[in-house]
C-alpha positions in Angstrom: -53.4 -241.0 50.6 -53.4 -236.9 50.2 -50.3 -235.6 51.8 -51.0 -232.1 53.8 -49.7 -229.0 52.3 -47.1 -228.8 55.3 -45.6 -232.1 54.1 -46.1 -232.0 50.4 -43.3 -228.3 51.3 -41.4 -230.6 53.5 -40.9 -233.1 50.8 -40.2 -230.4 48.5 -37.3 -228.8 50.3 -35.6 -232.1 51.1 -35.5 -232.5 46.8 -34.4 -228.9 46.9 -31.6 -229.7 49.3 -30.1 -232.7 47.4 -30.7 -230.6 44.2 -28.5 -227.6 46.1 -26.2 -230.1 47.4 -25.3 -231.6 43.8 -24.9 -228.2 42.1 -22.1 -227.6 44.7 -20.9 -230.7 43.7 -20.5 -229.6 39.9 -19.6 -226.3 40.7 -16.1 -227.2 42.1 -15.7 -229.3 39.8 -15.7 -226.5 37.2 -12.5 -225.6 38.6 -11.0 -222.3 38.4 -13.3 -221.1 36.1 -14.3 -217.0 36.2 -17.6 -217.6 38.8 -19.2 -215.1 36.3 -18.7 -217.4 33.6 -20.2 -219.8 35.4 -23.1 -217.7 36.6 -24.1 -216.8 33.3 -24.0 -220.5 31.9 -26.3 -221.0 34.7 -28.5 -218.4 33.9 -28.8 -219.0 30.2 -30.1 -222.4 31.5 -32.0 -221.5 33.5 -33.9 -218.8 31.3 -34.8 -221.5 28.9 -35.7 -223.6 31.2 -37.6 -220.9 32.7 -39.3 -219.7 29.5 -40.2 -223.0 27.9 -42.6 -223.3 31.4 -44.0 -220.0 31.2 -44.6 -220.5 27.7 -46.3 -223.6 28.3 -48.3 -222.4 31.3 -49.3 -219.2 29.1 -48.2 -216.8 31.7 -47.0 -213.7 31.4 -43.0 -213.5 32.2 -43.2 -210.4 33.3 -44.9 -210.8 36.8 -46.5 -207.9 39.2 -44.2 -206.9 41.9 -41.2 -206.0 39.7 -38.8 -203.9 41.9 -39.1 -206.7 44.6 -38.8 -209.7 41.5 -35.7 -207.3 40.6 -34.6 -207.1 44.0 -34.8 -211.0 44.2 -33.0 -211.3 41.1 -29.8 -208.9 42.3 -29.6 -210.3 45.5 -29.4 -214.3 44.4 -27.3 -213.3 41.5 -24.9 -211.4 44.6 -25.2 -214.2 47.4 -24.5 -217.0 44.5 -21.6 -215.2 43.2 -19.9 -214.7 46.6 -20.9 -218.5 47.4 -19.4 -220.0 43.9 -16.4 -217.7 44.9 -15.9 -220.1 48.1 -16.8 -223.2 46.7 -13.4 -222.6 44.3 -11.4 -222.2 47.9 -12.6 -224.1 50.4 -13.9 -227.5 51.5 -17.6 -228.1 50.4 -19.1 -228.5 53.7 -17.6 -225.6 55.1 -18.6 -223.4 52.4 -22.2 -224.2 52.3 -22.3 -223.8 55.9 -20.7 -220.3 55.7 -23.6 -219.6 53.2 -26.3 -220.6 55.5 -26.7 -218.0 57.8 -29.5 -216.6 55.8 -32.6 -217.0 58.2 -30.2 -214.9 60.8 -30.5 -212.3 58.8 -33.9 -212.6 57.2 -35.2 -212.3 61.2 -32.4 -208.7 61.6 -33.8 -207.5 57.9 -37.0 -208.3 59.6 -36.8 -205.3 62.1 -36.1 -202.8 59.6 -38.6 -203.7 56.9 -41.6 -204.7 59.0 -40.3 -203.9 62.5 -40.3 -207.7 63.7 -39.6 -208.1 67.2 -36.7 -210.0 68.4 -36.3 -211.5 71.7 -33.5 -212.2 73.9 -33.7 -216.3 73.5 -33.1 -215.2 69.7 -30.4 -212.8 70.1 -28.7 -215.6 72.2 -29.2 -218.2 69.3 -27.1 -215.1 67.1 -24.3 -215.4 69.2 -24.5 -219.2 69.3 -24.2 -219.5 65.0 -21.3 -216.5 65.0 -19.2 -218.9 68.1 -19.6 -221.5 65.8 -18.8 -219.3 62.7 -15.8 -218.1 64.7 -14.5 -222.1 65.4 -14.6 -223.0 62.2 -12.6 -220.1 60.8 -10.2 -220.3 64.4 -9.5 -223.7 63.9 -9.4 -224.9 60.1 -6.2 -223.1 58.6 -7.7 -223.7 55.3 -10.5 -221.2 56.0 -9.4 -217.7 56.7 -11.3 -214.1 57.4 -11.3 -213.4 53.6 -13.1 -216.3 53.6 -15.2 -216.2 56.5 -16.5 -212.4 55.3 -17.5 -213.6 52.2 -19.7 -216.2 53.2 -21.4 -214.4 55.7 -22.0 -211.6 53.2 -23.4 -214.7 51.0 -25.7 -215.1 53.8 -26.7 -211.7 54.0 -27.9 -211.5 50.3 -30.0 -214.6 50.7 -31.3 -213.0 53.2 -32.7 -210.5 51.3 -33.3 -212.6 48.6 -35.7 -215.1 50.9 -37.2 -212.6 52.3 -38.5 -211.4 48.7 -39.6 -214.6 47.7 -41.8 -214.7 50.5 -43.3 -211.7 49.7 -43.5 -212.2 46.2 -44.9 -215.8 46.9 -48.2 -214.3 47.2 -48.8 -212.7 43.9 -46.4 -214.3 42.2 -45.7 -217.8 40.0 -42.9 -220.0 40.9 -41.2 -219.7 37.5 -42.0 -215.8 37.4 -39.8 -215.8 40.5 -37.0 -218.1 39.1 -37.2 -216.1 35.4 -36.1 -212.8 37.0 -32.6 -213.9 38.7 -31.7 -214.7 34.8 -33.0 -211.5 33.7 -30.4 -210.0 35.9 -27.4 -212.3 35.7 -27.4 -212.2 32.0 -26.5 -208.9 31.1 -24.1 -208.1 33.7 -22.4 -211.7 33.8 -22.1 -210.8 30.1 -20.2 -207.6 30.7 -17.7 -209.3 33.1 -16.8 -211.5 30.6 -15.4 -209.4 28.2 -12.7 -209.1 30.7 -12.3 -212.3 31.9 -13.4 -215.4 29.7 -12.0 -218.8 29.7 -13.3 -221.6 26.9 -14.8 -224.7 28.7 -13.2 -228.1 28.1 -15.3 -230.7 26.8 -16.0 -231.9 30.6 -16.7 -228.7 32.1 -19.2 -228.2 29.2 -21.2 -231.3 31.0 -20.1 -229.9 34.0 -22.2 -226.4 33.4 -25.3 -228.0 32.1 -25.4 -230.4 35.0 -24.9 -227.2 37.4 -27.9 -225.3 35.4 -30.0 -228.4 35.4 -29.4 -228.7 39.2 -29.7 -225.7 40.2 -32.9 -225.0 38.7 -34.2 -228.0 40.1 -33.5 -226.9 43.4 -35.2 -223.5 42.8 -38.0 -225.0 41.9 -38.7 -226.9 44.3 -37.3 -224.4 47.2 -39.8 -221.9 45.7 -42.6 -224.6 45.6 -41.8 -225.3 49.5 -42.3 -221.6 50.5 -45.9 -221.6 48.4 -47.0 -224.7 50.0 -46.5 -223.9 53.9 -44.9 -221.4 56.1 -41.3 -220.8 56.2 -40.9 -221.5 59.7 -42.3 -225.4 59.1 -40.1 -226.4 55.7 -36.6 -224.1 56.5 -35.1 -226.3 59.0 -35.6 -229.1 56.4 -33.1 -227.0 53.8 -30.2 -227.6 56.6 -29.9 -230.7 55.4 -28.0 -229.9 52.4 -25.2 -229.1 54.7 -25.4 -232.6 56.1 -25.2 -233.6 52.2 -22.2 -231.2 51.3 -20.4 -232.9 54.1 -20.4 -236.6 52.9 -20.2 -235.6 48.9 -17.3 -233.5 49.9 -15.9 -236.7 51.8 -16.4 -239.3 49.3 -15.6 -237.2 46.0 -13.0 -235.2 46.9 -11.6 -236.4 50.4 -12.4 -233.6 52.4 -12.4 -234.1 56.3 -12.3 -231.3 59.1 -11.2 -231.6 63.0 -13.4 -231.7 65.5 -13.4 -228.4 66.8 -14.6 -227.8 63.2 -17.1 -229.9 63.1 -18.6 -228.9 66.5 -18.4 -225.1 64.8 -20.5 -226.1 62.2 -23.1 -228.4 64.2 -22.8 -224.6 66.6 -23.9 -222.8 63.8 -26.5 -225.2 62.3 -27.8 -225.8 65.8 -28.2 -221.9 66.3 -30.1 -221.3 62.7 -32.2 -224.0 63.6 -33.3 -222.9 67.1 -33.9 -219.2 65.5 -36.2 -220.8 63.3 -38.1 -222.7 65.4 -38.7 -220.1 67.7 -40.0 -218.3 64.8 -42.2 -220.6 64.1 -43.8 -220.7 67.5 -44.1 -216.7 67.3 -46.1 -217.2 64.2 -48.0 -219.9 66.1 -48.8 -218.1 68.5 -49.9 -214.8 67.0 -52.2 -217.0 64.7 -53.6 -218.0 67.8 -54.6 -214.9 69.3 -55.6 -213.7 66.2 
């Protein structure tokens, strides 16, 4: 049986989201470990990793569209930092859901770049995720504003960072995409280090090649999903890796929220969700008339 392009992207963000998921996983157990440390472990990997495909494909690393691969690359290296930062201080499920806020502000980045309408039923679902935002930080005394700024900045440079990749989905190769967040990371992870380094034990060195592994894996695939159907059909499916953060975060590491937080973060998840759906009608519907 041929699976449609729309389900072969589904399939590939749901691999993306357990990939995501499990990186989390490996990143808190690093520990306290400088997060540009482990961002630049990360990107060494991933530049092999990178590399050894392009090399294989015979394509050239460089790509087309270089301030918006750049752009890309800054903006994951930004949102990653900020969300590694949190993993290292707060629960795993609440952390990941503080960092996925990004389609909120891919539709507001959307009015300034390409003047993208936004309607009132959106704007509602806005003020739905930031309620929810608001309970989890209100009522979890393990989360504070600190924390609750940080991952909505996270957010904000995914954002950006997503909305690049769509654009540069059209001229550009998956691992062309993935090769320029190294290209970044390296250099300037390697600056911060010579003011803050700390030698990996012998199980954080497993530790940061099962991060890089991971995490490349779910870039991959996350890239992959975007080039094989429209954002608004495979996005909801990356929610799920909250849903996976929650249970690894329960049965490694015993981590269990109230309620009231968990109806925040079912708020915010609910109000993403809904925003991208209704984009996806939009885009429906202008394909339509057009």
């Amino acid at each position: 049986m041929i699976l449609s392009n729309t389900t072969r992207g589904i399939v590939c963000m749901l691999v993306a989201s357990v990939f995501f998921a499990l990186m989390t996983v490996f990143t808190k157990l690093l520990g306290a470990m400088p997060v540009a440390e482990i961002i630049f472990f990360r990107a060494v990997i991933a530049a092999v990793l990178c590399l050894l495909g392009i090399w294989r494909l015979r394509l050239s690393p460089w790509g087309h569209d270089k301030p918006a691969l750049l752009l890309r690359g800054f903006a994951g290296m930004m949102s990653l930092a900020q969300g590694f930062w949190l993993l290292q201080h707060i629960p795993l499920g609440a952390a990941t859901t503080l960092t996925h806020l990004s389609p909120i502000f891919t539709t507001l980045l959307g009015i300034w770049l390409v003047r993208e309408r936004v309607t009132l039923v959106q704007i509602g679902y806005f003020v739905i995720c930031f309620i929810g935002v608001a309970m989890i930080q209100g009522f979890d005394h393990r989360i504070s504003w600190l924390h609750l700024l940080v991952g909505i900045s996270a957010s904000f440079c995914m954002g950006l960072a997503y909305s690049s990749v769509r654009r540069l989905s059209k001229t550009e190769h998956p691992l062309v995409i993935m090769l320029y967040f190294p290209l970044v990371c390296i250099p300037l992870t390697a600056v911060a280090m010579l003011f803050d380094f700390q030698l990996p034990s012998g199980a954080q060195w497993w530790y940061l090649v099962l991060l890089g592994v991971t995490s490349q894996g779910g870039q991959y695939f996350m890239t992959k999903s975007y080039q094989l159907a429209a954002i608004s059909k495979v996005a909801i499916v990356s929610y799920s890796e909250v849903i996976f953060s929650i249970i690894l975060g329960f049965v490694l590491f015993s981590e269990n929220f109230n309620l009231l937080t968990y109806a925040g973060m079912a708020l915010v998840l609910a109000g993403v969700i809904m925003n991208v759906m209704s984009k996806g009608k939009k885009e429906t519907s202008n394909d339509t008339d057009s």
